[in-house]
C-alpha positions in Angstrom: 1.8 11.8 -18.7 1.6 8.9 -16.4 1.2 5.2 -17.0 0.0 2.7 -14.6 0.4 -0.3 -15.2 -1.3 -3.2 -12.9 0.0 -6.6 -13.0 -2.0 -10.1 -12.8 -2.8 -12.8 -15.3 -4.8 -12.8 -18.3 -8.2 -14.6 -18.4 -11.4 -15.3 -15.7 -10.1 -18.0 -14.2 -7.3 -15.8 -12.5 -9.5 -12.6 -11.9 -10.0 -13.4 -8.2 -6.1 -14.8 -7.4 -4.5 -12.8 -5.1 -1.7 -12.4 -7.9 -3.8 -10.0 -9.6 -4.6 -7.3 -7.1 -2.7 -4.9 -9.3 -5.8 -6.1 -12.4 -7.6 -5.4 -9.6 -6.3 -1.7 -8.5 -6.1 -0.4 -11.7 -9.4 -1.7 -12.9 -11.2 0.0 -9.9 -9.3 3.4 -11.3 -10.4 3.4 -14.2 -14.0 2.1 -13.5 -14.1 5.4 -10.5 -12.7 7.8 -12.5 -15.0 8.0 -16.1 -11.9 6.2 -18.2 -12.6 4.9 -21.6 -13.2 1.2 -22.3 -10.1 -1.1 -22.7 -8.7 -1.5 -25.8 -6.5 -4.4 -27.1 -2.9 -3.2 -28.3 1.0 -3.6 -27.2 0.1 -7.6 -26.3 -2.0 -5.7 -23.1 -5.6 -3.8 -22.6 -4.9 -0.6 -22.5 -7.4 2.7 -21.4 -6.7 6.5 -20.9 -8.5 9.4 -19.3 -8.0 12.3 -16.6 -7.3 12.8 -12.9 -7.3 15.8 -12.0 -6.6 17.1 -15.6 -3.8 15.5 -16.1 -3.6 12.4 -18.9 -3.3 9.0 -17.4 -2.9 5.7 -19.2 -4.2 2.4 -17.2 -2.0 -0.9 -19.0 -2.8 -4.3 -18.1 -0.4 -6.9 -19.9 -1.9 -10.0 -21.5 1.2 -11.6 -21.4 1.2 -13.6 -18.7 3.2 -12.1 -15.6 6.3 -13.4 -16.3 6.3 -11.3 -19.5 4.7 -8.2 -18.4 8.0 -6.6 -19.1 7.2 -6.6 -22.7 3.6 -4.6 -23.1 5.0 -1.8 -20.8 8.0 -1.7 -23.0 6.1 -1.5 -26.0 3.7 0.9 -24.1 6.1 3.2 -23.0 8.4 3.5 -25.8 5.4 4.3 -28.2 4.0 6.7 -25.7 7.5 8.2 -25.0 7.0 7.5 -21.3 10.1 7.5 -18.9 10.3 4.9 -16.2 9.9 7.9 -13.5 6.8 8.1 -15.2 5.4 4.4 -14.9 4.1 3.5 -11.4 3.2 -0.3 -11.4 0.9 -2.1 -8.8 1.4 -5.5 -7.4 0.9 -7.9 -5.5 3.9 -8.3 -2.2 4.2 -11.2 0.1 5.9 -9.7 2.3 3.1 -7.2 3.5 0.4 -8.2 5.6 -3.1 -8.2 3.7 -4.5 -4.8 3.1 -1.0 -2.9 3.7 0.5 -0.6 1.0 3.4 0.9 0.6 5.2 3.0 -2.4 8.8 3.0 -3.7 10.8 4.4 -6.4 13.3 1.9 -7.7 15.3 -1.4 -6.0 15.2 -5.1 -6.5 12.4 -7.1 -7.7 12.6 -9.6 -4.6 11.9 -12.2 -7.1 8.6 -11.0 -8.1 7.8 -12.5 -11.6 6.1 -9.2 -13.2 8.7 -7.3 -11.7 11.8 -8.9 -12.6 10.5 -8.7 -16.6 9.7 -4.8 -16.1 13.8 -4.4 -14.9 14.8 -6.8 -17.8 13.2 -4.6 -20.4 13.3 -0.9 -18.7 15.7 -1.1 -15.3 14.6 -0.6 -12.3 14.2 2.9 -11.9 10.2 2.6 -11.7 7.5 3.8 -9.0 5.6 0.5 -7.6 2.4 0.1 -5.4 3.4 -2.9 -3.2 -0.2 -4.3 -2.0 0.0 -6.8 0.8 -1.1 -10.0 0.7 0.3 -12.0 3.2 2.7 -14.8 3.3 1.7 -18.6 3.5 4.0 -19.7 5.8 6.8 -21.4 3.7 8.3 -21.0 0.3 7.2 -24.1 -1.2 3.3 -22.9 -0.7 3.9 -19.6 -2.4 2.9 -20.7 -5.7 -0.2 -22.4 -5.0 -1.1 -19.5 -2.5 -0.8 -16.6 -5.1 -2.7 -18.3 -7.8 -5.6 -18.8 -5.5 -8.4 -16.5 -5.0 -9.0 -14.0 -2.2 -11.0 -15.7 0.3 -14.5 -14.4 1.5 -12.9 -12.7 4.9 -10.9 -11.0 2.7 -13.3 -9.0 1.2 -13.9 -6.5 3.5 -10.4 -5.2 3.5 -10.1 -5.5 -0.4 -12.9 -3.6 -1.1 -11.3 -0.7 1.6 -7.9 -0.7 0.3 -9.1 -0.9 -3.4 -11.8 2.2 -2.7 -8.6 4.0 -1.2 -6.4 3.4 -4.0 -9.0 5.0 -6.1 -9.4 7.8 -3.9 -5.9 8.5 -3.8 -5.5 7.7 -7.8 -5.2 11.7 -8.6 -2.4 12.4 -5.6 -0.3 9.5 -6.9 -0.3 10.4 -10.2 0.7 14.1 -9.4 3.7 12.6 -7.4 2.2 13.2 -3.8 3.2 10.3 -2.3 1.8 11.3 1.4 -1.7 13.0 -0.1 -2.2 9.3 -1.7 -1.5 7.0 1.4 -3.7 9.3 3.2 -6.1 8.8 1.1 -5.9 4.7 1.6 -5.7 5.1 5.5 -8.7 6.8 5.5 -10.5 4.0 3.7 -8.4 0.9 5.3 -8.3 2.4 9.0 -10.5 5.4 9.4 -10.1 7.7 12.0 -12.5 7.1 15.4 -14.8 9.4 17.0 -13.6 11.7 18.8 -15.2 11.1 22.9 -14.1 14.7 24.0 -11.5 13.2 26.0 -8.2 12.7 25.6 -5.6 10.1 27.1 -1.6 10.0 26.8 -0.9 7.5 24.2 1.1 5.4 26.8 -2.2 5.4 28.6 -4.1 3.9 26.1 -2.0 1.1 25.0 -1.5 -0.4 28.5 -5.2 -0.5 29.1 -6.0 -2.0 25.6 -4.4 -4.8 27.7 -6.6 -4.4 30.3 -4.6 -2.6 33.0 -4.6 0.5 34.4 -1.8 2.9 33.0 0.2 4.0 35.9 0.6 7.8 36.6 4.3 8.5 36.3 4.3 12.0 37.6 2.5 10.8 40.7 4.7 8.3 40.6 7.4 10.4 41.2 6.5 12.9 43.5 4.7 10.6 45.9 7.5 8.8 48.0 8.7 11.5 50.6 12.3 12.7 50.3 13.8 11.2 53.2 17.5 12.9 52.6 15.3 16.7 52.8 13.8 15.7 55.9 17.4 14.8 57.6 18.9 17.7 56.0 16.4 20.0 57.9 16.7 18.4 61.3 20.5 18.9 61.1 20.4 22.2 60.3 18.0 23.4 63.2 21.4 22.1 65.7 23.9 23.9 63.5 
């Protein structure tokens, strides 16, 4: 059995802060994928149900983020759940909005939620780092995670959220790849295909607006002058 555990703040006036984008990512799980309500219990509102017939448990502490360590402790100690088993989403300024990446274990970089997980359970845990961006300079970090998403972020929320969701069954059977596949196919889907193909080189010199340059042409199109004297000397030999 799995838990997820998605990590934010407790009440409406934080629901749209881009500190709770793991709220967020687990509440879009559970909403996809038929899980019971949310019940109060462990200081955190907690839900269960299935992907992909396996037992999954959604926690999201109401202890304020800097506590967070102590619902999933409670959560997983009652539940008997190992920290390979606990995959937590949050939010990471040092990813460009929309990007998402997955690791087992390492620091907590500082991140409030995360450093309370280690304290209680180690660090020996799977996390979703979700992007958010950076403001610029330490001293704005604070005011920039507790405000809300702004309306051109929408777009890619809603993608990377949906993809999440998509992907919800693969991460929780440990398939790392299958579940950022999933994502990319929602945050950069694939483009038509025109019939044609180009080297890759090609294409990225004329997203610039030049012309890529043929090397094997390039090559082959200067005569080789030392041939030419070679020849001429041997017709006198």
């Amino acid at each position: 059995m799995r838990l997820l555990v998605g990590l934010g703040n407790p009440g409406p006036q934080y629901a749209r802060n881009r500190h709770n984008i793991g709220f967020m990512a687990v509440d879009r799980i559970a909403e996809d994928h038929g899980f019971a309500p949310f019940r109060a219990k462990f200081n955190a509102l907690i839900t269960e149900g299935n992907l992909r017939g396996s037992k999954v448990l959604v926690l999201k502490p109401q202890t304020f983020m800097n506590l967070s360590g102590q619902a999933v402790a409670e959560a997983a100690k009652f539940f008997k759940i190992a920290p390979s088993d606990l995959i937590v989403f949050h939010d990471e300024l040092d990813l460009a909005p929309g990007k998402i990446r997955v690791k087992t274990g390492g620091g907590h970089a500082g991140h409030n939620g995360l450093r309370s997980i280690h304290a209680h359970l180690g660090p020996d845990y799977g996390r979703v780092r979700l992007g958010i961006g950076h403001p610029g300079h330490k001293d704005r970090v604070s005011g920039y995670v507790l405000g809300n998403f702004a309306k051109s972020d929408e777009d890619w929320l809603d993608d990377l959220l949906r993809g999440i969701s998509d992907g919800a069954a693969d991460l929780a059977a440990g398939d790392t790849a299958r579940f950022l596949n999933a994502v990319a196919l929602r945050t950069a889907p694939p483009r038509a295909s025109t019939g044609t193909s180009r080297p890759a080189a090609a294409e990225a010199d004329t997203s610039k607006g030049k012309a890529a340059p043929d090397r094997e042409v390039e090559q082959s199109s200067e005569p080789d002058a030392r041939r030419a004297l070679q020849r001429l000397a041997d017709r006198f030999r």
